[in-house]
C-alpha positions as CSV (number, residue, x, y, z in Angstrom):
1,X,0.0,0.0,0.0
2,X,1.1,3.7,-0.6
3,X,3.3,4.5,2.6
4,X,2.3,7.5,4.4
5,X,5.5,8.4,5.6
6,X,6.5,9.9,2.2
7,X,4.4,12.8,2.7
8,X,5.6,14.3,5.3
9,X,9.7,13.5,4.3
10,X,11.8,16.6,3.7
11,X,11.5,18.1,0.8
12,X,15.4,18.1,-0.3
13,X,15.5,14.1,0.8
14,X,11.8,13.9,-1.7
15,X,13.8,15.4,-4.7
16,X,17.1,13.5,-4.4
17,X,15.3,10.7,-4.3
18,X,12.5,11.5,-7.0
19,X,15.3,12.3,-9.5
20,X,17.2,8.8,-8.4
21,X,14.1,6.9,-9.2
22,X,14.1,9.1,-12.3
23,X,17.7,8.4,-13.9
24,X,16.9,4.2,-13.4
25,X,13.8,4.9,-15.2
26,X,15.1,6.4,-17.8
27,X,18.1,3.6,-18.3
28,X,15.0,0.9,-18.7
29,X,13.4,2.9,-21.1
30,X,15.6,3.7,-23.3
31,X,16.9,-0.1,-23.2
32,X,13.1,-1.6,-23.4
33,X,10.7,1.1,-25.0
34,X,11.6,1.9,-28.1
35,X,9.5,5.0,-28.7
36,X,10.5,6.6,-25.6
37,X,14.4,6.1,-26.9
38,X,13.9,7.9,-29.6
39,X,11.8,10.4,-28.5
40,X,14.4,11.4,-25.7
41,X,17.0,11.6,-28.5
42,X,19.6,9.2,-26.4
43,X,19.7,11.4,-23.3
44,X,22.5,10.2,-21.0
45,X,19.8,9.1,-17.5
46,X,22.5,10.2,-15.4
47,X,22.9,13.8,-16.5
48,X,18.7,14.3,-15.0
49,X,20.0,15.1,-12.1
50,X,17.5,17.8,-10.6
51,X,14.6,20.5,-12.1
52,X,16.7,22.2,-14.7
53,X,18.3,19.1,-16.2
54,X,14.8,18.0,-16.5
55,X,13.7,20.6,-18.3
56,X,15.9,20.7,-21.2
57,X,14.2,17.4,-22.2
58,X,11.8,17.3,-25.4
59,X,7.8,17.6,-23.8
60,X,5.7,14.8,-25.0
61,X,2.5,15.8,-26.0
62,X,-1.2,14.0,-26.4
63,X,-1.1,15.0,-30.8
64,X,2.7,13.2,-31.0
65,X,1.5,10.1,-28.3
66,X,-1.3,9.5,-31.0
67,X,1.1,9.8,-33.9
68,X,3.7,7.1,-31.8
69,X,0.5,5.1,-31.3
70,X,-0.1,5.3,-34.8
71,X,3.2,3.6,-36.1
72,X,3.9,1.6,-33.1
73,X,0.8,-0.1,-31.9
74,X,-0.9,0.0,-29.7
75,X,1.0,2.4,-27.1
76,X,3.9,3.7,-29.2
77,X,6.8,1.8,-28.0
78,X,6.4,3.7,-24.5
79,X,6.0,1.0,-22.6
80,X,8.8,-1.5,-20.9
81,X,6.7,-4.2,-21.3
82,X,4.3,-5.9,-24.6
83,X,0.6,-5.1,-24.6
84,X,0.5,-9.4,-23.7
85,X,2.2,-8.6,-20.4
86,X,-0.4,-5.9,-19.1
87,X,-3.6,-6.9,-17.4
88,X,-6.3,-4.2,-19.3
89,X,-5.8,-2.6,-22.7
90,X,-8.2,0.4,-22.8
91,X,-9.2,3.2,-25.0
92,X,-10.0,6.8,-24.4
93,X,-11.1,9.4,-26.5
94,X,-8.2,10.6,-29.6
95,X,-8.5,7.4,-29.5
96,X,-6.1,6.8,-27.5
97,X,-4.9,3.9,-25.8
98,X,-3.5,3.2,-22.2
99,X,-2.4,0.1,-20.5
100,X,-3.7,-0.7,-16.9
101,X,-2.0,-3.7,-14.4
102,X,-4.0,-5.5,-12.1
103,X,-1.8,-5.1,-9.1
104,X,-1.8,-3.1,-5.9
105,X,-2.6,0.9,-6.4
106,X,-1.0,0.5,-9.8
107,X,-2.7,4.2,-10.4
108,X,-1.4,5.4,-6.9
109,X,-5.0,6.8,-5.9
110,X,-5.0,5.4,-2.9
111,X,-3.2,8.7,-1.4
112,X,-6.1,10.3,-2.2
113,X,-8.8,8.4,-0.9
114,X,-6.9,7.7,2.5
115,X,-6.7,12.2,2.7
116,X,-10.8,12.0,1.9
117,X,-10.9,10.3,4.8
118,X,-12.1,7.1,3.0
119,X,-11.0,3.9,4.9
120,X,-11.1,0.1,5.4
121,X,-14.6,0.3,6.7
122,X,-16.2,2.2,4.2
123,X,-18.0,0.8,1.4
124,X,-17.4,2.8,-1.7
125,X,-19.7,3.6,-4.8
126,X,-17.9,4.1,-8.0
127,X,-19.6,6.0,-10.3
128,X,-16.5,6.7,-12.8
129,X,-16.7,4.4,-16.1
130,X,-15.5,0.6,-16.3
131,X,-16.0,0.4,-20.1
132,X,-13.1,1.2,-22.3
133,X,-11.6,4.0,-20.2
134,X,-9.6,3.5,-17.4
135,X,-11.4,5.8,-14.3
136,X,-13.5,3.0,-12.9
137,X,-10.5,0.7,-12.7
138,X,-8.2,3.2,-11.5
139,X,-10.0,4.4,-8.8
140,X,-11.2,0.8,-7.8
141,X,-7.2,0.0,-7.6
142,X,-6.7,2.6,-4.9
143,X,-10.1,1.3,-3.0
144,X,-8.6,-2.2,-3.1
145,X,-5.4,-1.1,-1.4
146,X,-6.9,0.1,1.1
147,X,-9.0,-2.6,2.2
148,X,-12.7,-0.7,0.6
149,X,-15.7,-3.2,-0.6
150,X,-16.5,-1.1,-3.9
151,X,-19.8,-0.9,-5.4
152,X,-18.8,-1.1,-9.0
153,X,-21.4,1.3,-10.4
154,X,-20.0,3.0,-13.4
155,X,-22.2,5.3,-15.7
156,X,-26.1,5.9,-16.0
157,X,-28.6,3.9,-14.9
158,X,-29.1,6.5,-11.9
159,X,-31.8,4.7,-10.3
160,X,-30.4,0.9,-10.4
161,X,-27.1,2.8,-8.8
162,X,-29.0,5.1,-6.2
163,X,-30.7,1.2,-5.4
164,X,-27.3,-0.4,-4.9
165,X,-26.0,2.1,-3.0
166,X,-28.8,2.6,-0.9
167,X,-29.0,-1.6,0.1
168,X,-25.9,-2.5,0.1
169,X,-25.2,0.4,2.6
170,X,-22.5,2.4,1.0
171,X,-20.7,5.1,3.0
172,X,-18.3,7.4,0.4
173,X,-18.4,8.0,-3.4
174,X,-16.0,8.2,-6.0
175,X,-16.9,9.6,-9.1
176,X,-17.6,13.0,-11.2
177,X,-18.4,15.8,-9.3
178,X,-22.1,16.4,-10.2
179,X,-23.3,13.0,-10.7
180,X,-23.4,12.3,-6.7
181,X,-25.8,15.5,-6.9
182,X,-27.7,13.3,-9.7
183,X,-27.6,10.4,-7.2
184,X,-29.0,12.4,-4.0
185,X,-31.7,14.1,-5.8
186,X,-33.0,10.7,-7.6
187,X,-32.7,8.6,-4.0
188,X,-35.1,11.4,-2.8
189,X,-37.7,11.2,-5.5
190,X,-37.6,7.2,-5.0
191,X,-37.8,7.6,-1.2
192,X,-34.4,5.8,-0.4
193,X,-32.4,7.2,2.1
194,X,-28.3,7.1,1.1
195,X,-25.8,6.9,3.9
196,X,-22.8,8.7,2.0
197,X,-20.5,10.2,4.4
198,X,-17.3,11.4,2.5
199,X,-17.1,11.6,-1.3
200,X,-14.2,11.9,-3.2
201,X,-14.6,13.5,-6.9
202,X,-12.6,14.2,-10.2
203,X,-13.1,14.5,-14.4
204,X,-14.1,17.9,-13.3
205,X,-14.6,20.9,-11.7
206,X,-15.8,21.0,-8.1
207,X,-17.5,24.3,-7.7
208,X,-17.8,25.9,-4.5
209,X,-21.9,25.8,-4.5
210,X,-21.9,22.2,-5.1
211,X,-19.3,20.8,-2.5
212,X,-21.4,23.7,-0.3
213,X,-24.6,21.9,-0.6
214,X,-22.8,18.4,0.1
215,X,-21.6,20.2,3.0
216,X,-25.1,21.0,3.8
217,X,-26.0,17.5,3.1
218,X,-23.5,16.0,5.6
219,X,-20.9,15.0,3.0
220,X,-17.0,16.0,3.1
221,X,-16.5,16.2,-0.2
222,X,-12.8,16.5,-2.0
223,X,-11.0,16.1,-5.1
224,X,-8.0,14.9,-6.5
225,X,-6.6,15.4,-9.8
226,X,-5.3,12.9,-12.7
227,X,-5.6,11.7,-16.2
228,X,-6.2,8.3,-17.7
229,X,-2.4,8.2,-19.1
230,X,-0.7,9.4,-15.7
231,X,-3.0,8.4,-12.6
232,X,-3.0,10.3,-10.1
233,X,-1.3,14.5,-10.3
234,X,-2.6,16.0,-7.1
235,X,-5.3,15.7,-4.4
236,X,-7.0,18.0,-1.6
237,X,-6.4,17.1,2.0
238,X,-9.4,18.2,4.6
239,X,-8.4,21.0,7.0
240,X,-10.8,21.9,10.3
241,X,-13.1,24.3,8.2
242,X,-13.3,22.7,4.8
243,X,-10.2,21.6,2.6
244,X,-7.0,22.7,2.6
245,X,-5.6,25.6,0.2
246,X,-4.4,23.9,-3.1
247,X,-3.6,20.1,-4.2
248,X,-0.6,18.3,-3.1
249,X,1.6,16.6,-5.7
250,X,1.5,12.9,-5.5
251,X,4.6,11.2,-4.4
252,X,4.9,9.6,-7.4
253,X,5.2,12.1,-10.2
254,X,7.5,15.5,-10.9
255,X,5.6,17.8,-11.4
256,X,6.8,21.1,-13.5
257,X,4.3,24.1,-14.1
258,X,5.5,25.9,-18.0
259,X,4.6,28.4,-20.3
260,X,2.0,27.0,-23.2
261,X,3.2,25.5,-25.9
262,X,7.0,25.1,-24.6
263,X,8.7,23.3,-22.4
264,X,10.0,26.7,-20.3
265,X,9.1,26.3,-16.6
266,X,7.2,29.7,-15.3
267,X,8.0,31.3,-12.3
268,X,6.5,30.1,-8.7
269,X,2.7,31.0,-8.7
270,X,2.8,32.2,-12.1
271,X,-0.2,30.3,-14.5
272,X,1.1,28.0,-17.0
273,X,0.5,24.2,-18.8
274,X,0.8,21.1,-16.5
275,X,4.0,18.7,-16.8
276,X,3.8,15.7,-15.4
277,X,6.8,13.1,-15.3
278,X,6.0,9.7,-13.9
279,X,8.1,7.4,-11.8
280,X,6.1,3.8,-13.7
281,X,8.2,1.5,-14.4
282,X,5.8,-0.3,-16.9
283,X,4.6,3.0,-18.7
284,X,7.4,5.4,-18.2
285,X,6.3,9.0,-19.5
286,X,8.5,11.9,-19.1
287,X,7.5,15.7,-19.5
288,X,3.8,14.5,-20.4
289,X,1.9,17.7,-21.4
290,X,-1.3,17.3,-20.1
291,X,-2.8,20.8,-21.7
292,X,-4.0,21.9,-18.5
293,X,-3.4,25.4,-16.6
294,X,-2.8,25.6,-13.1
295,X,0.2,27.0,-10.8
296,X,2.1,26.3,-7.9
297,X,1.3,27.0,-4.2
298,X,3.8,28.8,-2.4
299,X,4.7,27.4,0.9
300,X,3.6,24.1,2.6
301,X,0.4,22.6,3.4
302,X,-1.3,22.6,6.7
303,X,-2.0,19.7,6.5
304,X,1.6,18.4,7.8
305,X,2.4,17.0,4.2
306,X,5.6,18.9,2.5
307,X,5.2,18.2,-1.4
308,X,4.5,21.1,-3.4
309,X,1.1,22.9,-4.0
310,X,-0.6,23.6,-6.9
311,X,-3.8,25.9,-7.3
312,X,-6.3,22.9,-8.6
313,X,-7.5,22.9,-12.4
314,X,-7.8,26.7,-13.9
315,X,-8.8,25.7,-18.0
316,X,-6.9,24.8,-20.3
317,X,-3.8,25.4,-22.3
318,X,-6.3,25.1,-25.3
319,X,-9.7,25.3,-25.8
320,X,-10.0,22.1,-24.7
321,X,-13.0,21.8,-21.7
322,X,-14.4,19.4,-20.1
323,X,-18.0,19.2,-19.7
324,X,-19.8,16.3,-17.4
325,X,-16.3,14.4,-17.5
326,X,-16.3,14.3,-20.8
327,X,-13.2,16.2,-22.8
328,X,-15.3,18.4,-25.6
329,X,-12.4,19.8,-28.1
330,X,-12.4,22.1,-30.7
331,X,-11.8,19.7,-33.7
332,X,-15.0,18.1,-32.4
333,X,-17.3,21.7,-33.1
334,X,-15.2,21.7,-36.3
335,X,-16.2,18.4,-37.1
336,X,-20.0,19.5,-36.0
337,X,-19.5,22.6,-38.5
338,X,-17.7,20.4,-41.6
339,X,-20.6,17.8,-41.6
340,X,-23.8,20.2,-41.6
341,X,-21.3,22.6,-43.9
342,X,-22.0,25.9,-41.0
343,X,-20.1,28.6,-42.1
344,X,-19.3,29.2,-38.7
345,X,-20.1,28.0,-34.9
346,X,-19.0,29.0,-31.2
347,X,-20.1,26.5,-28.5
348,X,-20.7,28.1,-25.3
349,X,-20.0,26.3,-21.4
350,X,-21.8,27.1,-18.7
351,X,-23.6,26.3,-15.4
352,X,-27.4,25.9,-14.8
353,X,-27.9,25.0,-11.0
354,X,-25.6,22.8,-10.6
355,X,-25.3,21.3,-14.1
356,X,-22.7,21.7,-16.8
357,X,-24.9,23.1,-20.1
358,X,-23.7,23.6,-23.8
359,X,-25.3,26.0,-26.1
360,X,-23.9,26.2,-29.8
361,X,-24.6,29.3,-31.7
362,X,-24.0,29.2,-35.8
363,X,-23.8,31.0,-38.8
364,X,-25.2,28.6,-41.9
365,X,-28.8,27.4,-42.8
366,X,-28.9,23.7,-41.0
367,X,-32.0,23.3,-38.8
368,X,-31.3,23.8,-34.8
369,X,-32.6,20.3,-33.8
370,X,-30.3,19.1,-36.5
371,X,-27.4,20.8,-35.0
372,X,-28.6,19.4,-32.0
373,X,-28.2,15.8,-33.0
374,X,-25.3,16.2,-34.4
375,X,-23.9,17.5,-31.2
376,X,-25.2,14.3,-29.5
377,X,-23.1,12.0,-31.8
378,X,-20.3,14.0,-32.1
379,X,-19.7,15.7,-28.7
380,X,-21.2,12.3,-26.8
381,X,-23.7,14.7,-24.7
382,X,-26.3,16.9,-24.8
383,X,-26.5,20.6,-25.9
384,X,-29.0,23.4,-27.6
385,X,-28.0,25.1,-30.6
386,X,-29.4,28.2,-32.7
387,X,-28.7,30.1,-35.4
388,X,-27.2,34.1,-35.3
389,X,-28.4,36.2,-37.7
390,X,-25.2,38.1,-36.8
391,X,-21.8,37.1,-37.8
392,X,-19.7,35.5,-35.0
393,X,-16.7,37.4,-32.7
394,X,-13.5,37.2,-34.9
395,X,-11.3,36.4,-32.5
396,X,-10.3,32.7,-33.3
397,X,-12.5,31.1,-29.9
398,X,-14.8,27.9,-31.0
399,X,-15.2,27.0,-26.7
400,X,-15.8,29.8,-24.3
401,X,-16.0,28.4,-20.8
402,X,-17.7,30.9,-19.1
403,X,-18.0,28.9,-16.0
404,X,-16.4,30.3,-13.1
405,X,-13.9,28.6,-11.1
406,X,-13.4,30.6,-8.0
């Protein structure tokens, strides 16, 4: 299980031996993983020896990953092992494809459920998708570790899950942010009473109204931060009067905060892209660029733990959102645009209640309920759309996230 003790380790003994774990790493690779060898251009491991050595290494972004993919399936000669040798092969939206191993915290979110408060005793309901994508597993794998029962719920089906939950007693949730809203509000129209205690949430944004009204509902609710190729990033910690200021970096990643679009790292607290480097031996990615803004935390944590901070999510790098847990991207409203031949369209985020909501405005002469549809099939979720008889801002945006974060 994750050990504890790393957390609270000083920080100059947590980077001598991050960037240790980091120079082996790197000798496997470039000896067993082909595309990760030529990526890194024959780097000599032994010369990473701290943040600035780092960070003259080439970034590795999601576009390239699907282009190594591409001529090296299926995971682009990253990994140290076959695709025989891991336990799940799964696909995420690109596509893109990630390996998964079925052995102890292989993920590392354990660290984040055991700062949620979430605990051998607890039964857990997991709400984050089993199929294809990796979430459901990945949390699960954290849940085992710990010594959790899991109630493996996944996606939809709201009242079968608020059912399950309900009778087989379960006391903390993992799973999107507003979907446990979804859960509470159906086991009240069916009469069932849930006895969620502690919920721990991610794919999204928490906003403050919504962990208020768990608050309200007698549920400390937290969230942690990580992606289906990396695991776990970062996660909240609970202080006396609500959570903690910022994340905490797991133990098992370098983290480097730089300025979009290079590999520069910014200045302490200043906004820039997420960097992630990942001490997996099986899946070793270095300088992963994970497109999303945030920035670091000066100064430690109350919480006792002494890794570094960072702010939470704050957008991203590109117009890339995220809506329900769902990535929406902007070759997806071109794709909308192309195929109903739109001269032009701007798809608008926002929040009703406590509900993402996506409304597409367009220039051309394709019906709304038809532009509606093919939002459904193309985005993977509902929106409303309509025609402007005016032309459209020129100033190159096709998502504006007009959700606020604060």
């Amino acid at each position: 299980m994750t050990d504890p003790m790393l957390e609270t380790r000083a920080p100059e003994e947590r980077e001598a031996d991050l960037f240790d774990r980091l120079q082996a790493q790197i000798a496997d690779a470039l000896a067993r993983a082909p595309g990760l060898a030529a990526h890194l251009q024959d780097v000599e491991p032994g010369s990473v020896t701290g943040r600035v050595e780092l960070a003259a290494l080439p970034v590795l972004r999601k576009s390239a990953l699907m282009e190594m993919q591409a001529a090296q399936p299926p995971f682009g000669g990253l990994t140290t092992r076959p695709a025989a040798e891991f336990t799940w092969l799964f696909q995420s939206p690109g596509p893109i494809y990630e390996p998964g191993m079925d052995t102890p915290d292989w993920w590392r979110f354990a660290r984040a459920l055991r700062a949620a408060g979430i605990g051998p005793s607890d039964v857990i309901h997991n709400s984050f998708a089993y199929h294809l994508t990796p979430a459901g597993h990945m949390l699960e794998s954290g849940a085992k570790a710990l010594g959790c029962n899991v109630i493996p719920g996944g996606v939809g089906n709201t009242e079968a899950q608020v059912m399950a939950a309900s009778d087989l007693g379960a006391t903390a949730y993992i799973g999107t942010p507003d979907f446990l809203n979804v859960m509470l509000e159906k086991a009240a129209e069916l009469g069932k009473a849930l006895n969620i205690k502690t919920a721990l949430v991610s794919g999204g944004p928490l906003f403050p109204s919504l962990r208020q009204s768990y608050a309200d509902r007698g549920i400390a609710c937290l969230q942690c931060y990580g992606t289906a190729d990396l695991g776990l990033i970062s996660y909240e910690t609970p202080g006396p009067d609500g959570p903690n200021p910022g994340m905490v970096v797991d133990e098992g990643v370098i983290l480097e905060i730089v300025r979009p679009g290079t590999g520069d790292p910014v200045a302490e607290g200043e906004v820039g892209e997420v960097l992630v480097t990942v001490l997996n031996a099986d899946y070793p990615l270095i300088r992963f660029a994970t497109g999303d803004l945030s920035a670091i935390l000066p100064g430690q944590s109350p919480c006792g733990r002494t890794n570094m901070r960072i702010k939470g999510w704050m957008g991203r790098a590109d117009q890339t959102t995220k809506v329900k847990g769902m990535f929406v991207r902007p070759e997806q409203v071109a794709e909308i645009t192309r195929r109903l031949d739109l001269a032009k369209a701007r798809l608008t985020v926002d929040r009703e209640g406590e509900a993402d909501v996506m409304h597409l405005t367009y220039q051309g002469h394709a019906e709304p309920s038809d532009v509606e549809a093919a939002m459904r099939d193309v985005l993977k979720l509902r929106g409303t759309a309509a025609r402007s008889e005016e032309a459209l801002p020129n100033d190159g945006k096709v998502i504006d996230d007009v959700r606020s974060f604060d």
